[in-house]
N, C-alpha and C positions, 0 to 999 in steps of 0.2 A: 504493500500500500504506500504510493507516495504522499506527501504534500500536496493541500486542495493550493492551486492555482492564485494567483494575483487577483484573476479576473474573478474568481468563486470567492475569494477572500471579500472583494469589493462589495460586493452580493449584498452580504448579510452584515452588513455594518447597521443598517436597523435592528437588526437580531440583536447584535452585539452590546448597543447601545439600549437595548431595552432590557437585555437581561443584565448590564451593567447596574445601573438605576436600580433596577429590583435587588442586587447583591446589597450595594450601597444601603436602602432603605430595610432589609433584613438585619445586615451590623447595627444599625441603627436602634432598631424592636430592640433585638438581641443586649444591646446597652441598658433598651431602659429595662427589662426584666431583670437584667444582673442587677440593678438598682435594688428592684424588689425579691431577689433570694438570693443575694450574696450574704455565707455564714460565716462568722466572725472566725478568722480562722487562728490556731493553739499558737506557741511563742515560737515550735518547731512544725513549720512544714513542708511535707514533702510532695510535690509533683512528679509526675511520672512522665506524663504527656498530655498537651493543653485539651482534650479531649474535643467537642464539636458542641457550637451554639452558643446556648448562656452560656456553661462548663467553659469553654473556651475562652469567652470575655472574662470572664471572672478571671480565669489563671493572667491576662493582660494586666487588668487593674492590679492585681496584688502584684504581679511583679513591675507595673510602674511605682506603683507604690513604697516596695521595698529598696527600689533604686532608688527613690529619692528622698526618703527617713533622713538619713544619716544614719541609721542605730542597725538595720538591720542589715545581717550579711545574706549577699546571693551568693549560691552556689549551685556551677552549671556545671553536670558533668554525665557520664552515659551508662554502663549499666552497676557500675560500682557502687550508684546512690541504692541502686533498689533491694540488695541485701536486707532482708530483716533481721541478720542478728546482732550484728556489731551493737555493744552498746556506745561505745565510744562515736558512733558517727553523728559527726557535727552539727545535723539537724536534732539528733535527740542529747548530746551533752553538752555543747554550749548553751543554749537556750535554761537548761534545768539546774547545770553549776555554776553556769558564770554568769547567766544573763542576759545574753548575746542572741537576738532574736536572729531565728536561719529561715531564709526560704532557698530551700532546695529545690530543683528543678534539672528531667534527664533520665534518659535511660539509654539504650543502646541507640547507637548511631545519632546519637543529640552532639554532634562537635561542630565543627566551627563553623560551616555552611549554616546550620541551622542555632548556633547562637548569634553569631553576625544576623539574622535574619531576627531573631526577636530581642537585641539589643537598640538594631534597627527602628524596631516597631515602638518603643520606648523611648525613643532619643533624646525625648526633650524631657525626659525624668533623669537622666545623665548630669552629675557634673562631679568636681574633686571632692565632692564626700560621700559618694557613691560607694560604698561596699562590696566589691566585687570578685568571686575568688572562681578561677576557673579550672576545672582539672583536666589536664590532656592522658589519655592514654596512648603508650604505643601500638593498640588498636588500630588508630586514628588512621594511620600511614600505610596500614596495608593493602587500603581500596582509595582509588581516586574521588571516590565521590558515594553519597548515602544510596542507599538503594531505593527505588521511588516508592514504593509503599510508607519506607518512611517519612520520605517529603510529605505524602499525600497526609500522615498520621502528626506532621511538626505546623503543617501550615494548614490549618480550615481556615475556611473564610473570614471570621472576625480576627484572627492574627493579619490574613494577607490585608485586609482592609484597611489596616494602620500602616501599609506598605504604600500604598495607591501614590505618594506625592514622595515617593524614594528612588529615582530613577535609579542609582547605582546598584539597590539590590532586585529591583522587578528586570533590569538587562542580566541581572547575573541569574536569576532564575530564569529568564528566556534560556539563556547560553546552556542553562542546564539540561531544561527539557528538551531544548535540540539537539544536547549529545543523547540525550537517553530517547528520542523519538522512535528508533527504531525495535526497544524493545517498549514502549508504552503502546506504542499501535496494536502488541501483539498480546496485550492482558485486558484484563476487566479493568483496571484503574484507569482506561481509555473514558471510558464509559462513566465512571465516577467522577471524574476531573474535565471531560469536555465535553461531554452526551453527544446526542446527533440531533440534526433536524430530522423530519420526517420525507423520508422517498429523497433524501438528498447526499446526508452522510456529511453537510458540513458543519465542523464546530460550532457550539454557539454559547459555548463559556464564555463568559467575558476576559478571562486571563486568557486567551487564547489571542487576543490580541496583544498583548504582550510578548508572549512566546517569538510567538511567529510572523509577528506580524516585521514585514521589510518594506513594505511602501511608505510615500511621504502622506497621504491621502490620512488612512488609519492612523500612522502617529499623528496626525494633527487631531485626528477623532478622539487619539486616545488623551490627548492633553485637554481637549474641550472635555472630556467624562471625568476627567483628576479633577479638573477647576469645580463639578454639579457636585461630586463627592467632599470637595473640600468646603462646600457649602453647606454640604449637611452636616458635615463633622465639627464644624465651628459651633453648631447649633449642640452636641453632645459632649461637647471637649467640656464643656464647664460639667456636667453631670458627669463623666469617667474621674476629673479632675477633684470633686467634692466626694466622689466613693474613696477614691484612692485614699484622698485626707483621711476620711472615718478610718478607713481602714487599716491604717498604718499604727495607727495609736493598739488596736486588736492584736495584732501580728507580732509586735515586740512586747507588749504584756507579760511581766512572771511576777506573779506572787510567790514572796515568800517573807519570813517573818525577822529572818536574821541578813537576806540579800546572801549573795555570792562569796565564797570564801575564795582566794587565792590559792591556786591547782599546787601538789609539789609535784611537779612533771617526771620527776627522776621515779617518782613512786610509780607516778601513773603506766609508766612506761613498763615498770617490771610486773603490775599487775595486769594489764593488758597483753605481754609476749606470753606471761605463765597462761593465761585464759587461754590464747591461741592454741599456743603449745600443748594443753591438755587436751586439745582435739585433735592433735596430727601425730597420736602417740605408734600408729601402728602402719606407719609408712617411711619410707624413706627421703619423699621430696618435698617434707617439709609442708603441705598439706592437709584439708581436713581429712578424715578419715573415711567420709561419707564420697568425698569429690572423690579420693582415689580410688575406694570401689567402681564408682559408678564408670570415671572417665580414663583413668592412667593406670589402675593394675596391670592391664593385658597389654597396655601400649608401650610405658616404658619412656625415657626422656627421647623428645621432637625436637625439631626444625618449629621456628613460631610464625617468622617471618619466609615470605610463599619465595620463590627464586626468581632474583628479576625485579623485585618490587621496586616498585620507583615512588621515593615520599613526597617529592616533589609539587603535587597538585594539592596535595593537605598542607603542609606545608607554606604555599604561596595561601591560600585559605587564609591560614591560621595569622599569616602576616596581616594580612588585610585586616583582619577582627583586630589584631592587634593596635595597628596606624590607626584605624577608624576609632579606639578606644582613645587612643592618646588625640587625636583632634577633640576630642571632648573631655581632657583634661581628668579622665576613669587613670586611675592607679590600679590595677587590677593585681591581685596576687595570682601568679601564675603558674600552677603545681605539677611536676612531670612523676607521674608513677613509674614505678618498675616493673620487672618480669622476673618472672618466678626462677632465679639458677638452677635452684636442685632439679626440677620439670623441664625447663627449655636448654638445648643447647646453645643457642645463638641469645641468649637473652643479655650478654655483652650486645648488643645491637642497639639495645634503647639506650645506652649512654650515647653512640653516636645523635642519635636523635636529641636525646637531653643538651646533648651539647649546640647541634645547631636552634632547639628551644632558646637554650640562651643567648646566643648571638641575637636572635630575634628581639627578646626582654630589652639586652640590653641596648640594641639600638631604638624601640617605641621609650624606654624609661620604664617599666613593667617591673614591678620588685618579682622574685623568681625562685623557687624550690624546689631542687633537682635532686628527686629522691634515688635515682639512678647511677648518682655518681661514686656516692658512699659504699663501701662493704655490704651487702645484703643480710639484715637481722633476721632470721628465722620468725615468723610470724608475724612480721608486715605486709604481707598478704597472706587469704585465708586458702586460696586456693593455686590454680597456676599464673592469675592477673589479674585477682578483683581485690581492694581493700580488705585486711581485716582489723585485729583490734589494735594494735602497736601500730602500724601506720596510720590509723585514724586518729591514735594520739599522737602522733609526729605531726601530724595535718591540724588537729584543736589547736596545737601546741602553737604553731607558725603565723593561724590565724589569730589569735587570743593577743599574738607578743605585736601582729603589725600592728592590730585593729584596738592597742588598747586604748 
């Protein structure tokens, strides 16, 4: 299936324009309901994924919100956060010993395309008191780019909505879905993301103009449909803007009677390796007990990274998120995990990376913690590359000393 035509394209620029308008005035609804069921949310919270509709606008508001406290830490990072047991992770122990309200947000393939995209959408809840703490894995670098389901699952509608008047990120998401065109045509997410006309077969998503669109004609279209949207969102910026307010004062909330006690991190440390370490008593790679049944008994130490990989397109990513942060004056803590020795053979590899991380930090100004570079302590992670309890107190540890 190729690409419908210039001329097919011209077509339906009513199509376009009318089911634009209709997105538009859906985000719209969508605002003022999050008005009326948005729930006060705990001192720790975690998101997973902005979920669709109100659910969506909601997960916006609270993370404009939390960008512009000053009190509260974001932390953006992809499947490390969704771990239930750590207790040491940062959304459930700063918030309850120290004080430090967390919004967590992330789960698999949440990195830099899709934080640049809803750091984007918040921009102007951005400035130097911003609390920002971002975790890269060496993950990150082994595919050039997310797989489209997750696009389709990082960005509904009320997130791209706050995009409409970002020209840098709506051509980087054209640029995207043009490399991935060839396999979107060929799944159902075709179908979810652009529908068909009838007896016709041409898109009639509005971001489809975006995309795809290469004529001078449509971009003029498409800047006269930014200008109607930016009409109507002038009219809700003060309502997102006044949720966000209530809101923030909710999110950083802790009672308690005596307030936060000052951590002894040397303790914490050793109580959190023993915890670890009493789950990886019956394996060799330093693991829980349960991962290596399940996933490395019969395997035996791998190769992590594929042959050939090239980091290069995450990488340049990751810079962009970077730059983009430092034009807006975000100090962001910048946290590079490691890979499992005992488990991975090549897992020296993520200090090469750690290492070109930092070059990056330090040319945006990015304070940086490269947990890669050190000696690897037996139970800072729980399995072959996800956090466990000693690395999540190495990670409290670093946020708690910047952010005090």
């Amino acid at each position: 299936m190729s690409l419908p035509s210039s001329d097919v394209r011209l077509t339906i620029g009513g199509h376009i324009a009318a089911a634009f308008t209709a997105l538009v005035i859906l985000w719209a609804a969508l605002a003022l309901l999050s008005r009326l069921n948005l729930a006060p949310p705990s001192a720790g919270l975690y998101i997973a994924d902005p979920g669709n509709g109100v659910e969506a606008t909601q997960t916006m508001i609270r993370l404009g919100s939390a960008l512009s406290d000053g009190r509260t830490v974001v932390l953006l990072g992809s499947s490390e956060l969704m771990l239930t047991r750590p207790g040491f992770m940062p959304y459930r122990y700063l918030p309850k010993e120290l004080g430090i309200p967390v919004l967590a947000i992330g789960r698999g393939y949440f990195q830099s395309f899709a934080i640049y995209g809803y750091l984007s959408a918040n921009d102007r809840y951005l400035s130097d008191s911003t609390r920002l703490v971002i975790l890269v894995s060496p993950g990150w670098f082994k595919e050039d780019s997310i797989p489209f389901n997750f696009f389709l699952t990082y960005f509904p509608a009320p997130v791209l909505a706050r995009l409409l008047d970002k020209d840098a990120v709506t051509d980087l998401m054209r640029d995207y879905v043009t490399a991935h065109w060839a396999l979107i045509e060929k799944s159902s997410a075709t179908l979810l993301l652009f529908g068909s006309q009838a007896n016709s077969g041409a898109p009639r998503h509005p971001l489809w103009a975006w995309f795809r669109s290469g004529t001078r004609r449509l971009r003029e279209q498409a800047i006269g449909l930014r200008e109607q949207a930016f009409t109507w969102r002038t009219k809700f910026d003060m309502l997102l803007h006044t949720e966000a307010s209530n809101s923030h004062s909710t999110i950083a909330g802790i009672n308690t009677e005596t307030g936060p006690v000052a951590p002894d991190w040397d303790a914490l440390r050793r109580v959190a390796q023993e915890r670890e370490l009493a789950a990886m008593t019956h394996n060799p790679m330093y693991v829980r007990d349960d991962y290596y049944a399940q996933y490395l008994k019969d395997r035996g130490r791998t190769e992590y990274f594929p042959a050939g990989m090239d980091a290069k397109g995450e990488m340049q990513m990751l810079e962009r998120l970077l730059r983009y942060l430092q034009s807006r004056h975000v100090h962001a803590l910048i946290v590079m995990e490691p890979l499992n020795p005992y488990t991975y053979l090549d897992a020296s590899r993520a200090r090469t990376l750690g290492n070109e991380v930092a070059a990056l930090c330090a040319s945006t100004g990015m304070p940086y913690y490269d947990m890669t570079q050190s000696d690897y302590m037996p139970g800072t992670l729980s399995d072959a590359m996800h956090v466990g309890e000693l690395g999540w107190v190495l990670i409290d540890e670093k946020i708690d000393r910047y952010y005090q």
